[in-house]
N, C-alpha and C positions, 0 to 999 in steps of 0.2 A: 611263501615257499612254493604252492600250487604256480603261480604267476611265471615260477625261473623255471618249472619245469613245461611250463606251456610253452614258453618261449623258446626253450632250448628245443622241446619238440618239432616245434615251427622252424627253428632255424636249421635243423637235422635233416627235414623232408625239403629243404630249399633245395635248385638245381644244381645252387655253387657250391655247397659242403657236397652232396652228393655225388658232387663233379671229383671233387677230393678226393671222397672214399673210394670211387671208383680207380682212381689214379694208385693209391696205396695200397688197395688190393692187388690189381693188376702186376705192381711190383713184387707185393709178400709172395703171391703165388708164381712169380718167376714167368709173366708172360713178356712177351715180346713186343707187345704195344709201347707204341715211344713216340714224344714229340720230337721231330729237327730240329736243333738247336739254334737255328735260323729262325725258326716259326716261332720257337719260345722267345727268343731275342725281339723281335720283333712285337708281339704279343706287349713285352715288359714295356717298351718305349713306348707300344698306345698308350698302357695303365696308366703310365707316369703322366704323358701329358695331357691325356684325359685330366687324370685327378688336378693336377696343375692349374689348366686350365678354367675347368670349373669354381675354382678352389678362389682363382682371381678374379675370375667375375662377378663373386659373390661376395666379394671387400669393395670389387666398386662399386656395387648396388647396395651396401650396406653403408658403405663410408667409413673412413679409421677413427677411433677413437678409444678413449685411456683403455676399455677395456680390453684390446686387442693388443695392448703395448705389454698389456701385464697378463694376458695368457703368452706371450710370447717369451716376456721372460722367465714366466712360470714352464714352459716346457722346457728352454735352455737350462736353466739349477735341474728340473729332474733329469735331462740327460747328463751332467754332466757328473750328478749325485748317484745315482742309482747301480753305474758299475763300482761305484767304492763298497756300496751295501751286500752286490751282486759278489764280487770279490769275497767280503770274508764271510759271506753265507759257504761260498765253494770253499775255504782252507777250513772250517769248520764241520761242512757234509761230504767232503771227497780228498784224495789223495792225488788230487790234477797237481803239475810244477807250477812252480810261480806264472811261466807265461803262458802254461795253458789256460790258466785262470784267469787271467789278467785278461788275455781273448777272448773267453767265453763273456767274462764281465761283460767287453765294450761289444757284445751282442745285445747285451741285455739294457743297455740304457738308451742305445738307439732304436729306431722301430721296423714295424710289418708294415709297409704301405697297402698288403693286401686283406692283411686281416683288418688294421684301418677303412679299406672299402668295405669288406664284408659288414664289419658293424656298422657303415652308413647305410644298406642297403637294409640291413634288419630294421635302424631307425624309419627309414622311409617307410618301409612296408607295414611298420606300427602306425603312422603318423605325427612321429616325434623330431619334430624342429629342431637344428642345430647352428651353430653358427659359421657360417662358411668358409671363416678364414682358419676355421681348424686344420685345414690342408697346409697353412702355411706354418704352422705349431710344428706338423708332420717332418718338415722341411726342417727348420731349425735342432731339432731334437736327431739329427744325422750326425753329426761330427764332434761338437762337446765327447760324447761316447767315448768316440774312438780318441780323443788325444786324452779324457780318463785313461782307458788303459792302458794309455802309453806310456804316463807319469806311471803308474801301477809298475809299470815294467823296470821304468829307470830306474825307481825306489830299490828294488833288490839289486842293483849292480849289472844288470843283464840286457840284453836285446839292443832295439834299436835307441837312440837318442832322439826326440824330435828337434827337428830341424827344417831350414825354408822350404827342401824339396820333398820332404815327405807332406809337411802342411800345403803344399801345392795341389801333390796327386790327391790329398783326402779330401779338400774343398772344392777338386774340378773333378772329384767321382763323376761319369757319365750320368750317375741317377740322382744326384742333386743336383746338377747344372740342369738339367733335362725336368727336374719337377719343379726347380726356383726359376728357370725360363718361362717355362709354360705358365706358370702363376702369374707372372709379372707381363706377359702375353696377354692371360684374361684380364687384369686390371687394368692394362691401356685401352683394351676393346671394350672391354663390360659387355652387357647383354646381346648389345646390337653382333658383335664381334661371337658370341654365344651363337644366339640366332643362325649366323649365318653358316657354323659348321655341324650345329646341333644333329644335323642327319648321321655324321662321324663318329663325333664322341660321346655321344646320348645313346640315340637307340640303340648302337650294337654293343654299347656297352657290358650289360649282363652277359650276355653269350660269349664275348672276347675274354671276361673274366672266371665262367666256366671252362674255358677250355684250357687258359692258363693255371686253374685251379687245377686240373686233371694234370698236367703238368710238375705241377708242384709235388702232389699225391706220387704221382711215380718216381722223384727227386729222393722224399721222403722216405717211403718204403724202401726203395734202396737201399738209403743210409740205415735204414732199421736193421733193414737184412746184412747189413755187411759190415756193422758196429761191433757184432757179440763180441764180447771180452772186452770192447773196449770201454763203453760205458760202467758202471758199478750200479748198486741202488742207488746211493747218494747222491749221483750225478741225476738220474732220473728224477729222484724226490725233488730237485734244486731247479727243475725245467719246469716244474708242475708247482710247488712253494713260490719261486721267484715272482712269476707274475702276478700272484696275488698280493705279494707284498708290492708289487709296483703300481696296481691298481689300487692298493689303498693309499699309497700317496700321490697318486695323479687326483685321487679322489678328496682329499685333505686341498691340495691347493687350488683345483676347479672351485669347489665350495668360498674359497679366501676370493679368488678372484671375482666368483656371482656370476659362473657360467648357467646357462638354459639346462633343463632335464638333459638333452642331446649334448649339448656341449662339454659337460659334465660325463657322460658316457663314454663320447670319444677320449676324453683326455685321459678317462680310466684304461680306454684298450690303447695307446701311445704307450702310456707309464707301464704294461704289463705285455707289451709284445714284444718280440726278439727278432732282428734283423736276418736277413738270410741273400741280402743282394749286394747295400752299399757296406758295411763292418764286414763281409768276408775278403771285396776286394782289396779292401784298405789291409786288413789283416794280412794277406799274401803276399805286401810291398811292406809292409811297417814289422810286421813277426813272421816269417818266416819258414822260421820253425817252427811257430806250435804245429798242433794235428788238428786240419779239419774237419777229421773224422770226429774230435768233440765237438767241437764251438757247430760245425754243419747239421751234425745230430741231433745236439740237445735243441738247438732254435728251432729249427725244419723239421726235425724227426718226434719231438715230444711238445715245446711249448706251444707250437703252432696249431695241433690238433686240438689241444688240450683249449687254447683261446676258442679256435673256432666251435667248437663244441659246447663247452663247458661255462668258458671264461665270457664271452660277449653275453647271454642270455644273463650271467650273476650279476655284468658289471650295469644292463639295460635296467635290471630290475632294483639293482641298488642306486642309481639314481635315480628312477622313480619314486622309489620311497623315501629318499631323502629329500629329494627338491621339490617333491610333489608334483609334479609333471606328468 
């Protein structure tokens, strides 16, 4: 217990949670600081093929084999599982419609790409090894999600059907084409290919990810500030409950497959983070209707703090002590 709270400490006094708060505050208290939507757009497309990149470098320098065939199919069943779970935890803790629920679901079984960086960055700065095609797990676990809640949705008789062109626009999302590129970018180059843009996507990496974090922070706060009435407890209990229930089955099947300490950690913050870039735009071509004042809130506005804070230190220190790493 002392260990989750060190850790959580450490990871609290970091520049990029800091960068958050700073961002969330700025919003609560109604200041006027704002990123350009240009800059943040911009910003996202490094993240992506930063991580991409790196993500594919590190399957050619590692090479493929069974164990990366079966983390991969192991994050596909959790995405595509986890908004069914996600689903009637919400008809159980709140009074959302069917396809408010159904949407918030297929938040919760896709993932944060950023909170995904944030806990490799915590990894590193422990000195705990991971396996680097975790990036591509990241990838894979996008779109299962989203066609979960779409069946979710057909089931009651309502919304959209899936069909060739909705499964078009969800498989050519800008942020999967853009991080399954860049992956398969690093794996044709590998290291040499690394090397040579390293000054790019390495070094400014942290500082491009604080400021995108400040970003985020004032996205968030917003939605905080301009939710009331819309949220219930329920809904909040189910932002702050979900993830834990995801990260104990991301942590169930790391363990089946024989992931590393790190690999293991990462696949707990996949299964326990909530999308807030690729499942919103899908949600505005696929539902509609729902209100993104929930599915935007509860991912952005509670689970996302809640990981960065809370949930990455528990999920470091539970696989420590399980894999002994």
């Amino acid at each position: 217990m002392a260990e989750i709270f060190d850790l959580a400490a450490t990871n609290l006094l970091s520049p990029v949670i800091l960068s958050f708060v700073l961002g969330i505050t700025a919003a609560l208290v109604r200041s006027d600081l704002s990123v350009p939507e240009a800059t943040a757009k911009a910003m996202s497309i490094y993240l992506l093929f930063a991580i991409g990149f790196k993500g594919g470098a590190a399957v050619a320098a590692n090479g493929l084999d069974g164990t990366l065939v079966a983390t991969l199919v192991a994050g596909f069943v959790l995405s595509a599982a986890l908004p069914l779970i996600a689903f009637a935890m919400l008809q159980v803790m709140t009074s959302l419609s069917r396809i408010d629920a159904a949407a918030v679901a297929g938040h919760y079984g896709s993932i944060s790409i950023v909170t995904f960086v944030a806990a490799t960055s915590v990894l590193e700065g422990r000195g705990i090894s991971s396996e680097g095609y975790m990036v591509a797990v990241a990838a894979v676990m996008e779109a299962p999600a989203i066609l979960s809640a779409l069946w979710l949705v057909s089931r009651g008789g309502s919304g959209r059907r899936m069909d060739g062109e909705l499964m078009r626009d969800i498989m050519l999302n800008g942020s999967i084409v853009l991080l399954v590129g860049a992956f398969f970018i690093g794996a044709v180059t590998g290291q040499e290919g690394l090397d040579k843009i390293s000054n790019f996507i390495v070094a400014p990496f942290t500082g491009v990810l604080c400021l995108f974090l400040l970003d985020m922070g004032l996205v968030a706060g917003r939605g905080l500030r301009e939710s009331r009435g819309v949220l219930n407890f329920g809904a909040v209990a189910f932002g702050i409950a979900m993830p834990l229930v995801g990260a104990v089955l991301g942590l169930v099947f790391a363990l089946i497959v024989g992931l590393s300490s790190g690999g293991v950690a990462l696949m707990m913050v996949l299964s326990a983070s909530a999308s807030y870039i690729a499942v919103p735009a899908a949600m505005r071509v696929a539902l509609p209707e729902a209100n993104p004042s929930v599915y935007l809130t509860l991912s952005l506005g509670v689970t996302f703090p809640f990981n960065l804070t809370i949930g990455i230190p528990l999920y470091v220190a539970a696989s420590q002590t399980l894999t002994g790493g």
